[in-house]
ROLO-277805 format. One record per atom (N, C-alpha, C, CB): x, y, z; residue in one letter. Coordinates in steps of 0.05 Angstrom, whole numbers, padded with zeros to 5 digits, always signed. Glycine has a CB too. Example, Ala and Ser with C-alpha at 12.3 -4.5 7.8 and 13.67 -1.06 7.14 Angstrom:
BEGIN
+00264-00114+00156A/+00246-00090+00156A/+00264-00066+00156A/+00226-00089+00181A/+00257-00045+00142S/+00273-00021+00143S/+00258+00001+00157S/+00282-00012+00114S/
This chain:
BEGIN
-00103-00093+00812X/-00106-00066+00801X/-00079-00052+00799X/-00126-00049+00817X/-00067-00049+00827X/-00041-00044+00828X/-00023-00050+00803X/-00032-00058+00847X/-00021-00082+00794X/-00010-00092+00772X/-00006-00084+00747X/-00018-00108+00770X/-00042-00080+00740X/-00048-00068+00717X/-00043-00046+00715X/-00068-00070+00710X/-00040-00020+00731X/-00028-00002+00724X/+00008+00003+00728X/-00044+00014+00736X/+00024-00019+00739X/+00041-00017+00736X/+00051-00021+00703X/+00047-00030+00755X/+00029-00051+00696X/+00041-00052+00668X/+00033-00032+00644X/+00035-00078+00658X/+00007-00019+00656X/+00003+00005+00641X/+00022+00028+00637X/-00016+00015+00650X/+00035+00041+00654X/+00064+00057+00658X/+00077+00046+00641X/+00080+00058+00685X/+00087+00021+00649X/+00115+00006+00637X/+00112+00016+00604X/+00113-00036+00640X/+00085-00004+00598X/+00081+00002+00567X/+00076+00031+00553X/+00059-00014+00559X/+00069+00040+00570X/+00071+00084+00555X/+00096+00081+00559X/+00055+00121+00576X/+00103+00079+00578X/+00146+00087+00580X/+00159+00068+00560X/+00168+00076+00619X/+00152+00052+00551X/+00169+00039+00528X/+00166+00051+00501X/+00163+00010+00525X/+00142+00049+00505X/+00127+00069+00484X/+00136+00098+00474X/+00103+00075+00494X/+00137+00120+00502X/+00155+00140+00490X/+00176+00142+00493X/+00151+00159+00492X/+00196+00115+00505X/+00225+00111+00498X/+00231+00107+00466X/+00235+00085+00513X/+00216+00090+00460X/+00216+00079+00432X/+00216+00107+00408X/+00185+00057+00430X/+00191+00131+00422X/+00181+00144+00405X/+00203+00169+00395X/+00155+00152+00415X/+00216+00175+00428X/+00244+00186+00433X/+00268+00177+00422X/+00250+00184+00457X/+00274+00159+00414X/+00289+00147+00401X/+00289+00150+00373X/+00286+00126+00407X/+00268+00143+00363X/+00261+00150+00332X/+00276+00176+00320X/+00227+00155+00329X/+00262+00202+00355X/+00266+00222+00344X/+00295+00233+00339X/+00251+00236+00356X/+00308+00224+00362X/+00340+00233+00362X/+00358+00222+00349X/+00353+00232+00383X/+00348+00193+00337X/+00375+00176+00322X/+00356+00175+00303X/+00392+00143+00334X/+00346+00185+00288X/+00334+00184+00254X/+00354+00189+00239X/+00311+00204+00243X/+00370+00198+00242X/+00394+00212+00215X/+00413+00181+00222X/+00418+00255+00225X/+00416+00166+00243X/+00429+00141+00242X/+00418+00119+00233X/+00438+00135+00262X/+00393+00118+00233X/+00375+00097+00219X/+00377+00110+00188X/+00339+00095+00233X/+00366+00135+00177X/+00361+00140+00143X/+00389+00137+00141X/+00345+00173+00128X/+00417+00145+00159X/+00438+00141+00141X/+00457+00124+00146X/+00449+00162+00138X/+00458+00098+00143X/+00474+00084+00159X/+00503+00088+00149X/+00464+00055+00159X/+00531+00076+00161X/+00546+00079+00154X/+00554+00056+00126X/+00557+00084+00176X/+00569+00063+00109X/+00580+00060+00088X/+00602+00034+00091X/+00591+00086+00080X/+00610+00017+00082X/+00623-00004+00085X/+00657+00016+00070X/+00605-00035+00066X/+00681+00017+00070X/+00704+00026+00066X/+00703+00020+00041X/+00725+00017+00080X/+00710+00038+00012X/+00717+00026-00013X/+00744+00037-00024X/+00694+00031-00034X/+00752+00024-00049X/+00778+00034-00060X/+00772+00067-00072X/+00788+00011-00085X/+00794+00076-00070X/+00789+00110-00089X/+00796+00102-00110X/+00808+00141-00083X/+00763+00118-00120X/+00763+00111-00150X/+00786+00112-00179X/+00743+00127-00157X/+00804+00131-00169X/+00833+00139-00180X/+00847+00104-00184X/+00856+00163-00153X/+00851+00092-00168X/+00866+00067-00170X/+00844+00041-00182X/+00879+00061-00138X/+00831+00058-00203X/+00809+00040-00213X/+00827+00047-00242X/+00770+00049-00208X/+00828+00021-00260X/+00835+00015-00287X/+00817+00018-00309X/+00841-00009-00289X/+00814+00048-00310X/+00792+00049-00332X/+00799+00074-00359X/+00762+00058-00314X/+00803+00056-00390X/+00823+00073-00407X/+00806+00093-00419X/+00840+00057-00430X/+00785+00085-00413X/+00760+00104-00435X/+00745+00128-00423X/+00731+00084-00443X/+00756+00129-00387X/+00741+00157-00375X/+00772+00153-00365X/+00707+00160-00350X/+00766+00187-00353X/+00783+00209-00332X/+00766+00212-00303X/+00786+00244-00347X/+00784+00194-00290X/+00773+00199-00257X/+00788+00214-00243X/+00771+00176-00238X/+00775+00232-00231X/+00789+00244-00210X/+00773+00258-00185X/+00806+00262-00223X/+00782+00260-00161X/+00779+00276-00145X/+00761+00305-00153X/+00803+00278-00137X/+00733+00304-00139X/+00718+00334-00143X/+00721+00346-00117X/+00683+00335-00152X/+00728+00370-00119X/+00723+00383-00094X/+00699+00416-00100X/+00759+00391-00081X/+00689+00419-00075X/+00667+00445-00061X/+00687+00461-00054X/+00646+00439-00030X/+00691+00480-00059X/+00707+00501-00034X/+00726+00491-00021X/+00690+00510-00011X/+00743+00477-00040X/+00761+00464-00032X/+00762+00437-00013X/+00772+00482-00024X/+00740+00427-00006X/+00738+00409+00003X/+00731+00378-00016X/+00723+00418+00021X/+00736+00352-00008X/+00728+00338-00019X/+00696+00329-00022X/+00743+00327-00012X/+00685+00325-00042X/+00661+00325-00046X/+00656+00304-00076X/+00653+00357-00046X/+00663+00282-00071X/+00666+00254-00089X/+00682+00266-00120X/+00630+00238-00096X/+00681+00247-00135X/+00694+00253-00159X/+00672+00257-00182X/+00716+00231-00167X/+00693+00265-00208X/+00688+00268-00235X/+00694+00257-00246X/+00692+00282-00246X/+00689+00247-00269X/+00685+00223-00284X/+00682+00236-00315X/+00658+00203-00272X/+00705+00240-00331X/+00699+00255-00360X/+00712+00233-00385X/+00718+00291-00361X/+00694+00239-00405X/+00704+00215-00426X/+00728+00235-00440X/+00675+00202-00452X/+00753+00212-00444X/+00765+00226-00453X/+00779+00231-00487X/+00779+00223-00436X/+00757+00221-00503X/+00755+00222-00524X/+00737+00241-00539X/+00752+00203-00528X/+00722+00262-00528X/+00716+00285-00536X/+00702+00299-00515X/+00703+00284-00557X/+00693+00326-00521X/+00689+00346-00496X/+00660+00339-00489X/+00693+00382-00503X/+00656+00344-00460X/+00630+00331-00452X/+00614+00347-00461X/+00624+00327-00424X/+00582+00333-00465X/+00563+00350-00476X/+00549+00366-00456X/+00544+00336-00491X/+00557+00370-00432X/+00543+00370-00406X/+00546+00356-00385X/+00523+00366-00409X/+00532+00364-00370X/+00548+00348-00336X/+00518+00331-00327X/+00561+00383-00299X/+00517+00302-00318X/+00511+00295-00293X/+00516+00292-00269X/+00509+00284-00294X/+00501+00293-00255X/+00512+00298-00220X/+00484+00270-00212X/+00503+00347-00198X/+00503+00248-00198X/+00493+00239-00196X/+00496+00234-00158X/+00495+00224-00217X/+00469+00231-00146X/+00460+00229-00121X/+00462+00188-00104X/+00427+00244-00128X/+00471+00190-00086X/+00475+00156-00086X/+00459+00149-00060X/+00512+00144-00084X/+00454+00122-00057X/+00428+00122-00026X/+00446+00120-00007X/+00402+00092-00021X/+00430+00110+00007X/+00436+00107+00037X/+00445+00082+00040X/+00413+00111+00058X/+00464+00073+00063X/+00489+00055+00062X/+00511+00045+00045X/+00481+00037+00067X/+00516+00072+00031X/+00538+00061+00003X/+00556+00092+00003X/+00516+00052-00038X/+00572+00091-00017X/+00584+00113-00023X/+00592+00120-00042X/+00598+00117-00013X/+00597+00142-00056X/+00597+00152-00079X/+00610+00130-00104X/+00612+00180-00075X/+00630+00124-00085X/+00650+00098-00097X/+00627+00063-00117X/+00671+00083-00056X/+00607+00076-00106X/+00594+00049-00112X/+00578+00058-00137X/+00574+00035-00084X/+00574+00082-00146X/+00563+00091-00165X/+00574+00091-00193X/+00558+00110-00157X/+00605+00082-00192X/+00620+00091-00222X/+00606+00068-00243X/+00662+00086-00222X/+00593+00046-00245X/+00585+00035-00262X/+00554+00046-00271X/+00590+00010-00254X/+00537+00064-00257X/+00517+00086-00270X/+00532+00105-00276X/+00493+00097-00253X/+00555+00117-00267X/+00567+00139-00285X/+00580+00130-00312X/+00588+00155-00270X/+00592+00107-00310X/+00599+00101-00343X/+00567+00099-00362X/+00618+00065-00345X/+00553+00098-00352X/+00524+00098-00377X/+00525+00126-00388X/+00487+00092-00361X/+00532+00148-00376X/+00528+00175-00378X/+00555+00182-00390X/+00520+00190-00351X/+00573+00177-00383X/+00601+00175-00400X/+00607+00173-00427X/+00614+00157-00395X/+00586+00149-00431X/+00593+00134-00455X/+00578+00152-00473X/+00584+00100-00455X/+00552+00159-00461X/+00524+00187-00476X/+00544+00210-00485X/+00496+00207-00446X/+00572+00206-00472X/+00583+00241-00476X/+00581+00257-00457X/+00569+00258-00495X/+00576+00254-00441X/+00571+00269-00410X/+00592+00263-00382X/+00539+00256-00400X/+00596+00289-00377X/+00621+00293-00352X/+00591+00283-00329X/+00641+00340-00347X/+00611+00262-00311X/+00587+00260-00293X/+00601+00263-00266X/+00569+00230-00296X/+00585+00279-00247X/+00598+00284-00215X/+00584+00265-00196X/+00592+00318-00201X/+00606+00252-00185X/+00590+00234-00160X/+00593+00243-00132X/+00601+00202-00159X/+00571+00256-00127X/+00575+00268-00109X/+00571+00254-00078X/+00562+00288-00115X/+00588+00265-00063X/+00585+00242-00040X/+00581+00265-00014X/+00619+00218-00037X/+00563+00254+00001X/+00549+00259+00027X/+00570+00271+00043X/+00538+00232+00040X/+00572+00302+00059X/+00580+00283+00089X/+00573+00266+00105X/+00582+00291+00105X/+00611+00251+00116X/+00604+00227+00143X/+00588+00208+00120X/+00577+00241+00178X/+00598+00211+00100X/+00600+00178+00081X/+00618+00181+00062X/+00573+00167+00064X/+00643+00161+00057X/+00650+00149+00045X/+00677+00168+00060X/+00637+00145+00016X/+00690+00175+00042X/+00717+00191+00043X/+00714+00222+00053X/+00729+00192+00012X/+00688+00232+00058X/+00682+00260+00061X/+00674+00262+00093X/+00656+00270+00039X/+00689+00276+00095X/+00689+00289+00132X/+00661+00306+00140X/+00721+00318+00138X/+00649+00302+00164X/+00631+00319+00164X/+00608+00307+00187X/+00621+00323+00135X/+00586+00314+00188X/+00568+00306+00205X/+00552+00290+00186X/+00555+00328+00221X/+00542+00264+00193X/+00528+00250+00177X/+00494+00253+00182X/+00538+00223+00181X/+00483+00267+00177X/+00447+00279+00171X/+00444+00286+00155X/+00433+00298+00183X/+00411+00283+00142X/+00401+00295+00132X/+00402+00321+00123X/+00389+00291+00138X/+00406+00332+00145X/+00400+00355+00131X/+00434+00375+00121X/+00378+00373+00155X/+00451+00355+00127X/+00479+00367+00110X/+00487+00353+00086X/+00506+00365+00128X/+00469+00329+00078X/+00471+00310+00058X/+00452+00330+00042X/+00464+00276+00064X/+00436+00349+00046X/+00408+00361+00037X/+00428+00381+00023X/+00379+00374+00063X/+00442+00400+00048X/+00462+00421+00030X/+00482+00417+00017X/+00472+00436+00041X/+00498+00397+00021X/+00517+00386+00002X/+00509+00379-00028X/+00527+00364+00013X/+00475+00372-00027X/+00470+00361-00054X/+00465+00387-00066X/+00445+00339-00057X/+00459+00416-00056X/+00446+00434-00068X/+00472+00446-00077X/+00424+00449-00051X/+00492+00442-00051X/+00524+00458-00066X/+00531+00440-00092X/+00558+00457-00041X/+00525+00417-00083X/+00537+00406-00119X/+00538+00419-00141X/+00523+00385-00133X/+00510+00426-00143X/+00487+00432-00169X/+00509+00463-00169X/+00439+00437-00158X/+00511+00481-00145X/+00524+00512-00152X/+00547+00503-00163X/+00531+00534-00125X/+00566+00486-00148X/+00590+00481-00155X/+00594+00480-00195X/+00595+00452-00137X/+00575+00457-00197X/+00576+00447-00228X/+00570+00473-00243X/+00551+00420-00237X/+00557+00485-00241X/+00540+00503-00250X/+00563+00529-00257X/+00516+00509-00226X/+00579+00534-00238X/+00601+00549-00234X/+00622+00544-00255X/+00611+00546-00208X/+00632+00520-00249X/+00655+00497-00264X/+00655+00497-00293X/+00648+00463-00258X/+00633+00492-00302X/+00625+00479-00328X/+00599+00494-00347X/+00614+00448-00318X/+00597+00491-00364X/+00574+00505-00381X/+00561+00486-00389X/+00582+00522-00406X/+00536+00477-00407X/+00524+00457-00420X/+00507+00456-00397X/+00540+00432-00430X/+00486+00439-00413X/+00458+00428-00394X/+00481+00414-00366X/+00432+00393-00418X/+00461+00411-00349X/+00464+00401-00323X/+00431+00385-00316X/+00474+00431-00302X/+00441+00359-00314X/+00418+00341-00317X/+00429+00321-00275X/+00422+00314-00360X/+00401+00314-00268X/+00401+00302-00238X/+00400+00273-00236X/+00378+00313-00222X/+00404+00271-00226X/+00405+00227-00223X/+00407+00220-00195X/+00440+00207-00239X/+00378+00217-00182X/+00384+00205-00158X/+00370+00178-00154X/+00377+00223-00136X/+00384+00169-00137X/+00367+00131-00132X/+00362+00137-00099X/+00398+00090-00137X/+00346+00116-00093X/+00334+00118-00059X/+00334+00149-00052X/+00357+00100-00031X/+00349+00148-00033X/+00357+00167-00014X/+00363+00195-00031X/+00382+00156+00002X/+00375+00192-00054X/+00401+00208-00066X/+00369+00221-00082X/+00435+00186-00088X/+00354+00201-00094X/+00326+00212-00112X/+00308+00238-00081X/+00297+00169-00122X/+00309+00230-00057X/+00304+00251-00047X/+00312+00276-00052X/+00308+00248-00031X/+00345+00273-00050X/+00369+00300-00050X/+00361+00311-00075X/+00406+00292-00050X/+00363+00291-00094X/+00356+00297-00117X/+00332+00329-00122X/+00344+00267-00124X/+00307+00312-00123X/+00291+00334-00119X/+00290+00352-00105X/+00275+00330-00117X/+00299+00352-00077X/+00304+00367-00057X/+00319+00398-00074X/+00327+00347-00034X/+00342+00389-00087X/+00357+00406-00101X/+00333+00411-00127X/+00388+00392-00109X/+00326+00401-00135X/+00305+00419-00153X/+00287+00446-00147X/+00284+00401-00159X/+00291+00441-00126X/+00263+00465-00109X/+00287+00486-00109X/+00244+00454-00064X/+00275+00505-00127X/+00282+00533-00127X/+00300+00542-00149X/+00294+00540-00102X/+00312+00514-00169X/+00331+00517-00188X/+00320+00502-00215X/+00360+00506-00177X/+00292+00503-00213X/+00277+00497-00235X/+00292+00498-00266X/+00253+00516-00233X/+00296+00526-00274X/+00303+00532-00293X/+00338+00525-00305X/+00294+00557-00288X/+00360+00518-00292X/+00373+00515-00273X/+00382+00485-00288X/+00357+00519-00244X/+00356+00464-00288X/+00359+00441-00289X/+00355+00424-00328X/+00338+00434-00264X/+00366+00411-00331X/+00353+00399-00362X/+00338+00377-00363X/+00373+00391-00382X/+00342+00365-00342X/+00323+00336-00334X/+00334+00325-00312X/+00322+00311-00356X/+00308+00306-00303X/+00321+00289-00280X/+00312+00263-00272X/+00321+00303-00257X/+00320+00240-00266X/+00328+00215-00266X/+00316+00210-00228X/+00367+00212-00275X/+00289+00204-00227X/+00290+00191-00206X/+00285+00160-00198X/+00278+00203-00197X/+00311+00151-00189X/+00300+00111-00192X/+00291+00101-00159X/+00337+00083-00203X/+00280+00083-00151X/+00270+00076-00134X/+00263+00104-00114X/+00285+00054-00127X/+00243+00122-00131X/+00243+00142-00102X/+00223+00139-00084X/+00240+00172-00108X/+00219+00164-00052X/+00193+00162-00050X/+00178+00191-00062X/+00188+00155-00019X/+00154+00184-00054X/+00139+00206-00061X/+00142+00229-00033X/+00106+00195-00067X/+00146+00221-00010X/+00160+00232+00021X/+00162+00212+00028X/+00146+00250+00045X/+00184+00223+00049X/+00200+00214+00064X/+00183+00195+00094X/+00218+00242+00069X/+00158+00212+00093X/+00141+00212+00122X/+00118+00185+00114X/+00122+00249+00129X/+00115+00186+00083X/+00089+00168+00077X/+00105+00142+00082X/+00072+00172+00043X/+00130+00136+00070X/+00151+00114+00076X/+00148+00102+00097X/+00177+00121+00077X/+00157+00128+00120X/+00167+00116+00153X/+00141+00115+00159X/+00188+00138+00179X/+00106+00132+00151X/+00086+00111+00158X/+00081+00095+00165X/+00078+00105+00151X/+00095+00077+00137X/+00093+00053+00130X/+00096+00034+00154X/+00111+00049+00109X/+00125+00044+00152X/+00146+00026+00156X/+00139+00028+00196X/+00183+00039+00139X/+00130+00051+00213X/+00126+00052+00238X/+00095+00060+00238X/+00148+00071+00252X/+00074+00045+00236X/+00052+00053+00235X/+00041+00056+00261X/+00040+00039+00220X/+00055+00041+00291X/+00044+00051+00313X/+00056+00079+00329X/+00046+00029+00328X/+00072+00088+00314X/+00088+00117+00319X/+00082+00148+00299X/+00123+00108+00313X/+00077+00153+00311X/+00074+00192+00297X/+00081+00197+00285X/+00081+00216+00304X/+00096+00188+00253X/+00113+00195+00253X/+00124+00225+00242X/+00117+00177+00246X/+00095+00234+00221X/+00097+00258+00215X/+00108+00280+00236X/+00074+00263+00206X/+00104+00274+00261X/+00106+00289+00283X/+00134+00292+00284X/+00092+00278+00306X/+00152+00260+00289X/+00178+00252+00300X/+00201+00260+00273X/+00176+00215+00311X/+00189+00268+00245X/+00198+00275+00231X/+00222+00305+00225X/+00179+00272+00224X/+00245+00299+00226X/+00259+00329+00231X/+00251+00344+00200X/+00299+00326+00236X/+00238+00322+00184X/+00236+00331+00162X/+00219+00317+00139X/+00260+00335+00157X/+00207+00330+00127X/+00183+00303+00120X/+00194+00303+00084X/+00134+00314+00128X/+00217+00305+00075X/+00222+00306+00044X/+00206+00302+00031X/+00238+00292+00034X/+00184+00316+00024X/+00165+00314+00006X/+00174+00321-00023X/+00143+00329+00014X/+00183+00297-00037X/+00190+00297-00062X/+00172+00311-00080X/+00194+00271-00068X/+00143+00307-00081X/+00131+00314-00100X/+00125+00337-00100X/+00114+00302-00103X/+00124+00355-00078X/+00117+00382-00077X/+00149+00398-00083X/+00100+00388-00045X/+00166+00384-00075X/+00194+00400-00086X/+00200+00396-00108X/+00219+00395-00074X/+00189+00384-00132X/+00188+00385-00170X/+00165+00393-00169X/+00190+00356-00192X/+00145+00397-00159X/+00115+00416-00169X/+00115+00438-00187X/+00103+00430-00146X/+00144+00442-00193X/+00136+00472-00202X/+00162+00467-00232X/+00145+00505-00171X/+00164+00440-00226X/+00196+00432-00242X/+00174+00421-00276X/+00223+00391-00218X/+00180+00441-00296X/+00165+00429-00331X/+00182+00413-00343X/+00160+00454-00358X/+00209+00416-00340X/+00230+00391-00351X/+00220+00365-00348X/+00258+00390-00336X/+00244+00345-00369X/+00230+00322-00370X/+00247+00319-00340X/+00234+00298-00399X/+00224+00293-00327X/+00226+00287-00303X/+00220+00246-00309X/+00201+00310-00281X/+00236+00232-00298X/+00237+00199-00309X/+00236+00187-00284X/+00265+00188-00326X/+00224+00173-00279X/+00214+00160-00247X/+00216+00123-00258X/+00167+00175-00234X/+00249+00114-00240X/+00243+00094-00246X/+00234+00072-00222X/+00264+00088-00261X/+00210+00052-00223X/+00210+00036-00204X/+00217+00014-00205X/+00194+00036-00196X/+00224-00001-00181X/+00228-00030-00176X/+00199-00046-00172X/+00247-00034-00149X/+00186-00063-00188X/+00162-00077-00179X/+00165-00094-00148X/+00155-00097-00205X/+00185-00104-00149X/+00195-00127-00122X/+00201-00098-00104X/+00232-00154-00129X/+00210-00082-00098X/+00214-00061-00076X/+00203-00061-00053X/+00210-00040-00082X/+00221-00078-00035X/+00201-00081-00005X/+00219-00061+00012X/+00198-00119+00012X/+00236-00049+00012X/+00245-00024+00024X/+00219+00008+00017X/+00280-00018+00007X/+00224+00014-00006X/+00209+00035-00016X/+00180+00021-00029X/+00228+00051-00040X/+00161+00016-00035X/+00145+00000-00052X/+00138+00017-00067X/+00124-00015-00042X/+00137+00004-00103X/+00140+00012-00117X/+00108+00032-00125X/+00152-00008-00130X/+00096+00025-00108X/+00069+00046-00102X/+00071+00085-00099X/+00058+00035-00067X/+00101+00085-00095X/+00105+00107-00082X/+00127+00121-00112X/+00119+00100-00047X/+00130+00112-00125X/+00143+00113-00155X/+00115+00126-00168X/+00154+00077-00170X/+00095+00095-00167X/+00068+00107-00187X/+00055+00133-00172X/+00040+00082-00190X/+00054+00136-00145X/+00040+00156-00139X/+00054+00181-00151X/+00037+00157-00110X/+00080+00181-00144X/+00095+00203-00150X/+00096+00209-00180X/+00120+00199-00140X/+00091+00187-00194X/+00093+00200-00227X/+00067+00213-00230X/+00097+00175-00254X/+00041+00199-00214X/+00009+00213-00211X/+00011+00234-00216X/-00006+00215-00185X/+00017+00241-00194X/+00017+00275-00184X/+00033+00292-00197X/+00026+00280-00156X/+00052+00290-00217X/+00074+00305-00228X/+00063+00306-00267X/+00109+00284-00217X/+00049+00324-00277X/+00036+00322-00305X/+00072+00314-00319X/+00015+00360-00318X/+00087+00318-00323X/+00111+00315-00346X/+00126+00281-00332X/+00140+00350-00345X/+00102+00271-00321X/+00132+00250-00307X/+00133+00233-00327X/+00128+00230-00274X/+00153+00215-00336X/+00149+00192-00350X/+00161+00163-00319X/+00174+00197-00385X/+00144+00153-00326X/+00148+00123-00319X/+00155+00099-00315X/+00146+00118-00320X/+00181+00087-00311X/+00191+00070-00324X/+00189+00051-00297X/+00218+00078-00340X/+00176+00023-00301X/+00179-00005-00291X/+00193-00026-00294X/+00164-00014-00294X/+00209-00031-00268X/+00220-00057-00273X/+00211-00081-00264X/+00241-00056-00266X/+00200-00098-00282X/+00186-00122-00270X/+00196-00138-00249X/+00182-00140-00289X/+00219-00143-00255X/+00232-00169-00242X/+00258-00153-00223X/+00246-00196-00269X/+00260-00136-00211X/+00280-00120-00196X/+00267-00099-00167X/+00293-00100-00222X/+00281-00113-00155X/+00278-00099-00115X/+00294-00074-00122X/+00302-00122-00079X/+00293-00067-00095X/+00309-00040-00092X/+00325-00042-00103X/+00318-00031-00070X/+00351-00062-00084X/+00379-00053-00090X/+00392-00074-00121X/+00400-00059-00055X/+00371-00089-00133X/+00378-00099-00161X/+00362-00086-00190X/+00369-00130-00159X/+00353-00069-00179X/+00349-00047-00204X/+00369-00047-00229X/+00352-00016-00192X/+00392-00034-00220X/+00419-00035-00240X/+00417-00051-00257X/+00443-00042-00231X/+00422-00074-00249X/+00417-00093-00259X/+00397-00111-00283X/+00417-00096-00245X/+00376-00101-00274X/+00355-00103-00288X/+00350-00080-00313X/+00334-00103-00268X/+00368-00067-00314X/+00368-00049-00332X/+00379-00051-00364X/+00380-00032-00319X/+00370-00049-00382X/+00378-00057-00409X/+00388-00032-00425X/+00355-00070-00425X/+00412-00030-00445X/+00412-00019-00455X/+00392+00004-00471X/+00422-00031-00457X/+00370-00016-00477X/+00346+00000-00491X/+00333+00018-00471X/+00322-00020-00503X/+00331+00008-00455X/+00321+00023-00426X/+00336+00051-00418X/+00326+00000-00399X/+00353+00045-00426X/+00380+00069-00416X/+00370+00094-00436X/+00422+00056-00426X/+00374+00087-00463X/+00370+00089-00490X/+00335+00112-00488X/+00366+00048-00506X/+00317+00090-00474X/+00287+00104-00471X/+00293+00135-00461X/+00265+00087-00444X/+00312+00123-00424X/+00307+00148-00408X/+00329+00174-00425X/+00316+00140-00370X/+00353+00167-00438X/+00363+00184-00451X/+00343+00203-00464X/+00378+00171-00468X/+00326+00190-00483X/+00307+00207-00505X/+00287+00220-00490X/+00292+00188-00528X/+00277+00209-00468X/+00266+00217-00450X/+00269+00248-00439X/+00273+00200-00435X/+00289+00244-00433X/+00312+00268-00417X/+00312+00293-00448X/+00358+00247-00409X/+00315+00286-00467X/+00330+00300-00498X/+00359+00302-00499X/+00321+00332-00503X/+00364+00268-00483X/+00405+00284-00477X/+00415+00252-00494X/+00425+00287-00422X/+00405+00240-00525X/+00417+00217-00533X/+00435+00229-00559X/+00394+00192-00540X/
């Protein structure tokens, strides 16, 4: 008897070690660190203008403008988790090439940008983007987030509805909390949550076109959480990729496809 309640203890104490854990290092699990990349400046490219964007004087990833006529408008595009803004310039040349100034905005405590690495300063940095651009520049202002960044993404929708001209979500979730469900089904997690990013209720109120792209193969996010989210949202459009996971989406992407979500958006 003795025994069995020793191993009974043991296993609750691992249990809410485990559960304790979740709760204090979640911003080190959703944000891992970034592998080192080149600045995009010492990249060889004759057909855009890269450079350095800064917030309030701080660094806050670059801009990316075609330099063969004036942009029609700005993208700000949002990037996931374990990468850095740097890894995004081949989706900003799609938007380049449309005519569009595009901002890659980068996280604090990822990539080149100083700062505390969480949620919830990756949450305000995405919302200063949107003021920043907004300030900077005139023309539509359209959103582009993938994984993580499709959170920020919407995140920044809530409250700047009007604000916005469309927006681009690829592999998202529908929350943040139905995900880590998933993914920790013997843990609380709604509970252990500092924050449950409920994507769908932060565009609830968003009438713009809104483009939800999924990965069919997506064993990080499953692409269940794409269809739910276009469900629940009346203006969403839909777009499936048969043969593409999470992180090979890009890839799987075709010109015509690009072409769809453009017309989609009203920005071709």
């Amino acid at each position: 008897m003795r025994l069995l309640n020793y191993t009974l203890c043991f296993v609750v104490g691992a249990y809410l070690s485990a559960a304790l854990a979740l709760y204090w290092m979640q911003d080190r699990i959703l944000l891992p660190s970034a592998p080192d990349t080149a600045d995009l400046r010492t990249v060889t490219d004759p057909g855009d203008d890269i450079d350095v964007w800064k917030v309030q004087s701080v660094y806050a990833g670059y801009v990316v403008t075609p330099t063969e006529h004036e942009p029609r408008g700005t993208f700000i595009v949002y990037h996931g988790n374990g990468e850095s803004a740097e890894a995004k310039l081949p989706l900003a040349h799609i938007f380049v090439r449309a005519g569009y100034r595009v901002i890659l905005v980068e996280y604090p405590g990822h990539g080149k940008r100083r700062g505390e690495r969480t949620m919830k300063a990756a949450a305000v940095a995405s919302r200063d983007a949107l003021s920043a651009a907004q300030a900077q520049w005139r023309g539509p202002v359209y959103l582009v987030g993938e994984s993580l960044g499709a959170g920020m993404a919407s995140r920044v929708v809530k409250g700047n509805e009007s604000a916005i001209a469309g927006v681009v979500l690829i592999t998202p979730w529908d929350s943040l909390a139905d995900v880590a469900a998933e993914k920790y089904p013997i843990f609380p997690v709604r509970w252990l949550l500092h924050d449950s990013f409920d994507s769908v209720a932060a565009v609830s109120r968003y009438d713009g076109p809104l483009v939800i792209v999924g990965a069919r193969q997506d064993e990080m996010i499953p692409v269940t959480h794409a269809r739910r989210f276009a469900i629940e949202h009346d203006h969403a459009r839909l777009m499936l990729l048969a043969n593409a996971d999470h992180d090979g989406w890009f890839g799987a992407m075709t010109p015509q496809d690009w072409g769809r979500i453009l017309e989609w958006l009203n920005a071709a």
